[in-house]
Structure formats: structure tokens, C-alpha cells
N, CA and C atoms as an extended XYZ file, in Angstrom:
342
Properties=species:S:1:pos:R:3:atomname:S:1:resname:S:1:resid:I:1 pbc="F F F"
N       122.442       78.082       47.276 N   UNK     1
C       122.555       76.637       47.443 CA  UNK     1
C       123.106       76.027       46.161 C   UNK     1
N       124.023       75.120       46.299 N   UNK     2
C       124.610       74.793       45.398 CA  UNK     2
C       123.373       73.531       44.810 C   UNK     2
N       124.462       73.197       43.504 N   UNK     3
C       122.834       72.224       42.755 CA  UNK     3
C       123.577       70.770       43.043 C   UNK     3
N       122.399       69.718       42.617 N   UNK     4
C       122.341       68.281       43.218 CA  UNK     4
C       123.386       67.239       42.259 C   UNK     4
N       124.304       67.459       43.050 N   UNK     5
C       125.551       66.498       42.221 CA  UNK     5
C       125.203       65.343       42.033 C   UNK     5
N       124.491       64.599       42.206 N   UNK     6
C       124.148       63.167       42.132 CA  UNK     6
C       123.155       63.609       41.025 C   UNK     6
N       121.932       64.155       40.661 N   UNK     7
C       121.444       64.441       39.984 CA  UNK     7
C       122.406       64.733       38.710 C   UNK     7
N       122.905       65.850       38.437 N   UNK     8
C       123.802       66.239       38.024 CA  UNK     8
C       124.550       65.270       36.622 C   UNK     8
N       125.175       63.791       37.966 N   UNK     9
C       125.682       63.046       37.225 CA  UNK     9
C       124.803       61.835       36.245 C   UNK     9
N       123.359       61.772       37.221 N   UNK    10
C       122.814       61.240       36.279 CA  UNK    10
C       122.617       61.533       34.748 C   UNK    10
N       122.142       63.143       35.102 N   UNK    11
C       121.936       63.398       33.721 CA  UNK    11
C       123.096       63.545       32.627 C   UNK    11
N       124.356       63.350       33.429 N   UNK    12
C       125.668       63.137       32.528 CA  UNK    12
C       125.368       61.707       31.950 C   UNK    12
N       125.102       60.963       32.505 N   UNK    13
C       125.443       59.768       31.944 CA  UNK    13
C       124.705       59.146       30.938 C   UNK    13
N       123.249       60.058       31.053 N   UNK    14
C       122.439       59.708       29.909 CA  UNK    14
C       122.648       60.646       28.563 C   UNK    14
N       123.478       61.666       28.749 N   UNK    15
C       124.188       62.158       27.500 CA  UNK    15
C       125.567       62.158       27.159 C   UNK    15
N       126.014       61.120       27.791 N   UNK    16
C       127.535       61.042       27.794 CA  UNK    16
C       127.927       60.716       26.163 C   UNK    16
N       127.107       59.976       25.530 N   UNK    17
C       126.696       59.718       24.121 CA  UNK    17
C       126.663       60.749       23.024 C   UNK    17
N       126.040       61.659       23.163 N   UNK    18
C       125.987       62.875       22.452 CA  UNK    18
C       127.043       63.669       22.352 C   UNK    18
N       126.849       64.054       20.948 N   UNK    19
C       128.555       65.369       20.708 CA  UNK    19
C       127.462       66.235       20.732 C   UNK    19
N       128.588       67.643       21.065 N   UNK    20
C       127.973       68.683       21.327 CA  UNK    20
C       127.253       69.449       22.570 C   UNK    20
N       127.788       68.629       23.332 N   UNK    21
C       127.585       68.750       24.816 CA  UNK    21
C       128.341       69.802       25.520 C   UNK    21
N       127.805       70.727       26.425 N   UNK    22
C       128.593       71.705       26.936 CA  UNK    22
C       128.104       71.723       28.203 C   UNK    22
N       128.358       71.713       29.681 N   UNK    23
C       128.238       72.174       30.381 CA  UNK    23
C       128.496       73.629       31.016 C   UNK    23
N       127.707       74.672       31.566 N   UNK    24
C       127.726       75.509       31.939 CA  UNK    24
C       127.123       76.166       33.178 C   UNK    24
N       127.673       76.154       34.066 N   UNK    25
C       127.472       77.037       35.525 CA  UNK    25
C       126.541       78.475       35.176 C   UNK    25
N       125.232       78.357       35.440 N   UNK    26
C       124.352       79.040       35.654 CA  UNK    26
C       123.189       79.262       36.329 C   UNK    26
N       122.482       80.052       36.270 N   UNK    27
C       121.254       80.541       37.483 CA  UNK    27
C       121.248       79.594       38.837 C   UNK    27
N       122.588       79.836       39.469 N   UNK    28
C       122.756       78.848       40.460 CA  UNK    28
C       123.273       77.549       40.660 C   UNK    28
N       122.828       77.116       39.186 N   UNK    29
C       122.794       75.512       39.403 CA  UNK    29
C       123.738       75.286       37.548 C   UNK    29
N       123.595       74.076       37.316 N   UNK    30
C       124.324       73.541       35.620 CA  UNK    30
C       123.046       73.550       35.267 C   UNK    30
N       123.461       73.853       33.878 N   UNK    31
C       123.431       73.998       32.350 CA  UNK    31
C       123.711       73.200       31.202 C   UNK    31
N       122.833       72.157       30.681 N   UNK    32
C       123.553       71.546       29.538 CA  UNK    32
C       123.103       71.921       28.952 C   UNK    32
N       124.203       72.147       27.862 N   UNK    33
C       123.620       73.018       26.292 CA  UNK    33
C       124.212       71.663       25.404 C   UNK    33
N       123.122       71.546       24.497 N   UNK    34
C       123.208       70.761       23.502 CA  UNK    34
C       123.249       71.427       21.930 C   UNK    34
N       124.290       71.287       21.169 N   UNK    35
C       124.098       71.936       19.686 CA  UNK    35
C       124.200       73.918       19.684 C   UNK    35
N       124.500       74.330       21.538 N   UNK    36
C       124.784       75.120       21.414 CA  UNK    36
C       123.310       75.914       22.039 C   UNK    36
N       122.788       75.023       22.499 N   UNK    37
C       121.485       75.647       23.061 CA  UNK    37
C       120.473       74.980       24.314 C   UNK    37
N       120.320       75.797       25.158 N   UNK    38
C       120.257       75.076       26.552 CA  UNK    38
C       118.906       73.974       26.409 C   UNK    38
N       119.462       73.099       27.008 N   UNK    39
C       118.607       71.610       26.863 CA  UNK    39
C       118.050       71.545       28.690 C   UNK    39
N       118.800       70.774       29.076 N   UNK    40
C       118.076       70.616       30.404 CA  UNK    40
C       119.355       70.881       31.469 C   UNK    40
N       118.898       71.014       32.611 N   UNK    41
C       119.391       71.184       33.817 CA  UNK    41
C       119.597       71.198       35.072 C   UNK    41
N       119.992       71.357       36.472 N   UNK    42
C       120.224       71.451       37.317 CA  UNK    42
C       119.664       72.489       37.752 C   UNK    42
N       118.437       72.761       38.887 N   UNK    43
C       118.444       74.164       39.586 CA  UNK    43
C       118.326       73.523       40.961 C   UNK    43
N       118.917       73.697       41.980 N   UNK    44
C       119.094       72.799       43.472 CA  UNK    44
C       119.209       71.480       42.833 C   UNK    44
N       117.686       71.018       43.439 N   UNK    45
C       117.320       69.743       43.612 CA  UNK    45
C       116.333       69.241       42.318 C   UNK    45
N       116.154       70.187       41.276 N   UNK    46
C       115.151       69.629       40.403 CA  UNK    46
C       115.928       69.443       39.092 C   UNK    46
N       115.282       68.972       38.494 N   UNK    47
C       115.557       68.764       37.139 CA  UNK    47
C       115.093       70.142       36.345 C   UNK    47
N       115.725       70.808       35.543 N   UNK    48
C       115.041       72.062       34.523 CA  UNK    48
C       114.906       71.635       32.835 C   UNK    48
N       114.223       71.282       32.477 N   UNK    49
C       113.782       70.939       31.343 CA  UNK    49
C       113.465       71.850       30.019 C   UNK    49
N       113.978       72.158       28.815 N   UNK    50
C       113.419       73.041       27.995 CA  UNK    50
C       112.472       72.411       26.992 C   UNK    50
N       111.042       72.516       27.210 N   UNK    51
C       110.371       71.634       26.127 CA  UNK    51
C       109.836       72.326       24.694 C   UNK    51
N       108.651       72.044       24.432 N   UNK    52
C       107.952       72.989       23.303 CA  UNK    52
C       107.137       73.406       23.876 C   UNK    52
N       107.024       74.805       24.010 N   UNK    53
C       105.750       75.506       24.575 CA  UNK    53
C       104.353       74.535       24.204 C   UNK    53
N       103.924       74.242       23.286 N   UNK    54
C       102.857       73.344       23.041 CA  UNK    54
C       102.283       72.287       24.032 C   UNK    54
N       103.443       71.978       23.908 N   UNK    55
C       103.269       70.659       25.106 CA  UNK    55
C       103.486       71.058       26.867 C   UNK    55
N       103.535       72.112       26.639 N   UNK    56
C       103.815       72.958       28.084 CA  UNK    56
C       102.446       72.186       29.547 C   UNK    56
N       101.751       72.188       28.703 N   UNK    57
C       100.667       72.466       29.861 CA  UNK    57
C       100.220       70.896       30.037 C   UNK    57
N       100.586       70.450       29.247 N   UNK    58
C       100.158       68.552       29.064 CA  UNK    58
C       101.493       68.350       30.547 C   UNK    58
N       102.649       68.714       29.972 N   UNK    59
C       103.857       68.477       30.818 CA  UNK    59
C       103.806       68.468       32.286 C   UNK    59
N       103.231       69.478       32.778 N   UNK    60
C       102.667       70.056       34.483 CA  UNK    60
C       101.617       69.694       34.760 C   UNK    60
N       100.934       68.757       34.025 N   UNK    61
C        99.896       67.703       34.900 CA  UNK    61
C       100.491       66.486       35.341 C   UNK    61
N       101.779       66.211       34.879 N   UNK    62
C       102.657       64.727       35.161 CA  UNK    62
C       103.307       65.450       36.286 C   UNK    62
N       103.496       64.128       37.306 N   UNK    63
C       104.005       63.978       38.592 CA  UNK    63
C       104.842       64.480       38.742 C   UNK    63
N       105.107       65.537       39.851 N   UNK    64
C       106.299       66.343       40.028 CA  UNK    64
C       107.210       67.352       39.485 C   UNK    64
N       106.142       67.622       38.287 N   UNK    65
C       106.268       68.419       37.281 CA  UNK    65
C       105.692       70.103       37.147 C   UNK    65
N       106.263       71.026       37.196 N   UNK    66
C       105.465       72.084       37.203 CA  UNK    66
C       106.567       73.182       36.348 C   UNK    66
N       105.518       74.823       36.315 N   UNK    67
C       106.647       75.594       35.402 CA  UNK    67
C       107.835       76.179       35.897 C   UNK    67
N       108.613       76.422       35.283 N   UNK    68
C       109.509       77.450       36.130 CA  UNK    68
C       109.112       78.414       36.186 C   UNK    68
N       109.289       79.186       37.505 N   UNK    69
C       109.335       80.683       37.302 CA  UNK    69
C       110.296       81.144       38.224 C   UNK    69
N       111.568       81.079       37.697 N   UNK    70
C       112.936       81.488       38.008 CA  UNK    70
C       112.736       82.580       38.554 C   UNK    70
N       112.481       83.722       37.660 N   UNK    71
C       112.376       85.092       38.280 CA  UNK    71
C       111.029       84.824       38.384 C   UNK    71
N       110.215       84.568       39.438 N   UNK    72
C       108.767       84.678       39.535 CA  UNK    72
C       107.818       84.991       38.854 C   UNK    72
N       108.463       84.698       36.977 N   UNK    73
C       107.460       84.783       36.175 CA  UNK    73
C       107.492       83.434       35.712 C   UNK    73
N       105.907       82.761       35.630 N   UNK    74
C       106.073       81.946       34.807 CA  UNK    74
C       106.859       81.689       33.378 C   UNK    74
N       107.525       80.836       32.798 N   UNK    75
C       108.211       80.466       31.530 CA  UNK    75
C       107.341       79.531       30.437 C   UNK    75
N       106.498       79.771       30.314 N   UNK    76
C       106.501       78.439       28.957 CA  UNK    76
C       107.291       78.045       27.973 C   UNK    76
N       107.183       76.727       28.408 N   UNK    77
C       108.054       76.050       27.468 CA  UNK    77
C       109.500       75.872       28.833 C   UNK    77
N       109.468       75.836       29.340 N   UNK    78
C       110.654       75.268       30.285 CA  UNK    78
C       109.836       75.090       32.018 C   UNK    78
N       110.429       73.615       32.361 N   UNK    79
C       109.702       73.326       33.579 CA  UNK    79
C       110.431       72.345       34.156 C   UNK    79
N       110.198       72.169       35.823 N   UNK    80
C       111.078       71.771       36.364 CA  UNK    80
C       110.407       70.480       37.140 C   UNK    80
N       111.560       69.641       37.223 N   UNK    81
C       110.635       68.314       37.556 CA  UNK    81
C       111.331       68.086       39.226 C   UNK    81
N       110.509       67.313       40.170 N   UNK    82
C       111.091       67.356       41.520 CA  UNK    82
C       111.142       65.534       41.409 C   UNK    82
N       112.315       65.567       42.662 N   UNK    83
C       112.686       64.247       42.654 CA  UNK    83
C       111.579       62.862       42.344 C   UNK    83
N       110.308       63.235       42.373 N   UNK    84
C       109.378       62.189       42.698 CA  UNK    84
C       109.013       62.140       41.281 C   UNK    84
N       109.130       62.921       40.198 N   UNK    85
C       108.700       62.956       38.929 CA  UNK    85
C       109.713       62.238       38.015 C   UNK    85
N       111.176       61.805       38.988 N   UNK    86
C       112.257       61.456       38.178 CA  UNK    86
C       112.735       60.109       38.751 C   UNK    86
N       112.566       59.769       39.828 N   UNK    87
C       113.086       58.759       40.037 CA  UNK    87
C       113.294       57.362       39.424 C   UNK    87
N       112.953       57.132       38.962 N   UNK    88
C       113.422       55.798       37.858 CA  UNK    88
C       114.044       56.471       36.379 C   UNK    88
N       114.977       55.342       36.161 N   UNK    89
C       115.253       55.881       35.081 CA  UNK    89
C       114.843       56.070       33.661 C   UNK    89
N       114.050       55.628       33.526 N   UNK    90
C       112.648       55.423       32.537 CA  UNK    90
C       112.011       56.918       32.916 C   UNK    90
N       111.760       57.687       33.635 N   UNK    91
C       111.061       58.769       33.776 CA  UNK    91
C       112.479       59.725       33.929 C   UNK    91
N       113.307       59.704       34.305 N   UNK    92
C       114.291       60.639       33.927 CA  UNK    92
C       114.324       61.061       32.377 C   UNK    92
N       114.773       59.520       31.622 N   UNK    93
C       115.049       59.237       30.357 CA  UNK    93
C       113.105       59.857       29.549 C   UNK    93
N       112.389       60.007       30.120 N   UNK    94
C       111.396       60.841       29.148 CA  UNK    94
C       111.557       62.002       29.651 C   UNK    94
N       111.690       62.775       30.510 N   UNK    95
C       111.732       64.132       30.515 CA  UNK    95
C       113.203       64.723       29.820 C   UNK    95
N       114.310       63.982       29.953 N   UNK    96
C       115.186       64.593       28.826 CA  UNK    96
C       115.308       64.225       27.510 C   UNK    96
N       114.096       63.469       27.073 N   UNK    97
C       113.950       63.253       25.504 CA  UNK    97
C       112.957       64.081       25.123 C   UNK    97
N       112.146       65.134       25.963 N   UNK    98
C       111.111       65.825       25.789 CA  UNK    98
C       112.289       66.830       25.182 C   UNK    98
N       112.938       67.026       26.186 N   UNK    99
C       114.286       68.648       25.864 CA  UNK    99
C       115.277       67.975       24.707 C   UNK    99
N       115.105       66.694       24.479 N   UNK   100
C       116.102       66.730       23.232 CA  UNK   100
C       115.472       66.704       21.711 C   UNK   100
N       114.331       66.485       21.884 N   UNK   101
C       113.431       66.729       20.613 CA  UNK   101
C       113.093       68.076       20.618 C   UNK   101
N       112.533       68.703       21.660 N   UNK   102
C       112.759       70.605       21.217 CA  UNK   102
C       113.744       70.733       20.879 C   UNK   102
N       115.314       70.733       21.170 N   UNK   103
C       116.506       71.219       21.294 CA  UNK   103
C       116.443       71.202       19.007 C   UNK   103
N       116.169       70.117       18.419 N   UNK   104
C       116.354       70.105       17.667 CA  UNK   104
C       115.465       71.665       16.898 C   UNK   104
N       114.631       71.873       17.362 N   UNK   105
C       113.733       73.043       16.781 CA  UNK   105
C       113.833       74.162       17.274 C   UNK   105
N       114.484       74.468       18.774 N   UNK   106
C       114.447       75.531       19.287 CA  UNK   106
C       116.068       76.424       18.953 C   UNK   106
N       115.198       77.326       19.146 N   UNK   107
C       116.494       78.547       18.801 CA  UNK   107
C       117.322       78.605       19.508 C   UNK   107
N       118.940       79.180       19.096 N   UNK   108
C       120.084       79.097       19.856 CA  UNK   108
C       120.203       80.579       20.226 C   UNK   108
N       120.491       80.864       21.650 N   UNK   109
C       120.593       82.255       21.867 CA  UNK   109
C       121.802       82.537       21.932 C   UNK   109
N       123.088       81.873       21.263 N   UNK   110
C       124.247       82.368       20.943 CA  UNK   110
C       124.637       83.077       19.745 C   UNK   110
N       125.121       84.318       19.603 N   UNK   111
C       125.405       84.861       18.882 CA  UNK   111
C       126.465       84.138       17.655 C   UNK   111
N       126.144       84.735       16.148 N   UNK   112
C       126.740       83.810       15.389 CA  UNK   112
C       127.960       84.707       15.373 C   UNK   112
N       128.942       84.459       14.921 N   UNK   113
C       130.511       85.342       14.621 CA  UNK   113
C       129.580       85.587       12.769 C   UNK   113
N       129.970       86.790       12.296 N   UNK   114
C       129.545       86.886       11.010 CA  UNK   114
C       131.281       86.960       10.381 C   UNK   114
């Protein structure tokens, strides 16, 4: 199943602002990588979020919010939000400021050129 283009564009438009933006076609659905390291995303219909493991478990008690488990393992530290957890844009706009304040601390899994 392809992922939720309307979704999609929302979350374009709330980083249309930011350099360093990459989109990328993955696990089904988009990929924004920020600074070179995956921030949030598209999987169908949800939102995919990369947060701080810390705050993992605070995160999946809020509405519509739960973990991923892509390959049927749970992930901490990345979780996916369903339409009812996002609908306004005030609750969009906090779940991708959760992934843009990790993004600043979390590791890039791109290889450096030496």
C-alpha cells in the first residue's frame, strides 16, 4: 500500500523551512531525513516519528500514539501516530518537534566518506 499523500504534504509544509531536508522512499512509505538522519515519516496512513528513547514511553500514552514495530519488534525511540493523534495542526506540529529535537542528538546512520 502506498503511503498517505495528503499526509505526506502536510508534513512538507511544516518543514518546507528547514535546509537539509531529504526525502526518501522507504519501508513502503517516505522518509524525511533531516541533517542527514531520519526524522519523521510516512508509513500508510500514520505518521512515523523518531524520538528519544527516554521519552518513549511518556509518548504512547498520548492519543493515537503507539510503538513501531515494523518488523514485529518493538523499536524504542521511534513511534507512530494514527490520524486521531494528529489532526490539528498544533498536534501534528508537537509530534514533529519531538523528532526535531532528537534529530539534533541522534546519530546519523550514513556512512562518512573518509
Amino acid at each position: 500500500m502506498a503511503y498517505n499523500e495528503n499526509l505526506a504534504n502536510r508534513v512538507r509544509e511544516r518543514l518546507v523551512n528547514l535546509q537539509n531536508i531529504e526525502e526518501k522512499e522507504m519501508m513502503g512509505g517516505l522518509v524525511f531525513m533531516y541533517n542527514d538522519k531520519m526524522c519523521v515519516g510516512i508509513i500508510k496512513d500514520e505518521l512515523m516519528c523518531r524520538i528519544d528513547p527516554d521519552f518513549h514511553e511518556t509518548a504512547v500514552e498520548k492519543l493515537g500514539c503507539r510503538t513501531m514495530d515494523f518488523t514485529k519488534r518493538p523499536m524504542k525511540g521511534y513511534i507512530l501516530i494514527e490520524d486521531v493523534g494528529m489532526r490539528t495542526l498544533k498536534d501534528l506540529d508537537y509530534w514533529i518537534n519531538l523528532a526535531l529535537d532528537f534529530n539534533k542528538k541522534a546519530k546519523s546512520s550514513k556512512k562518512k566518506k573518509q
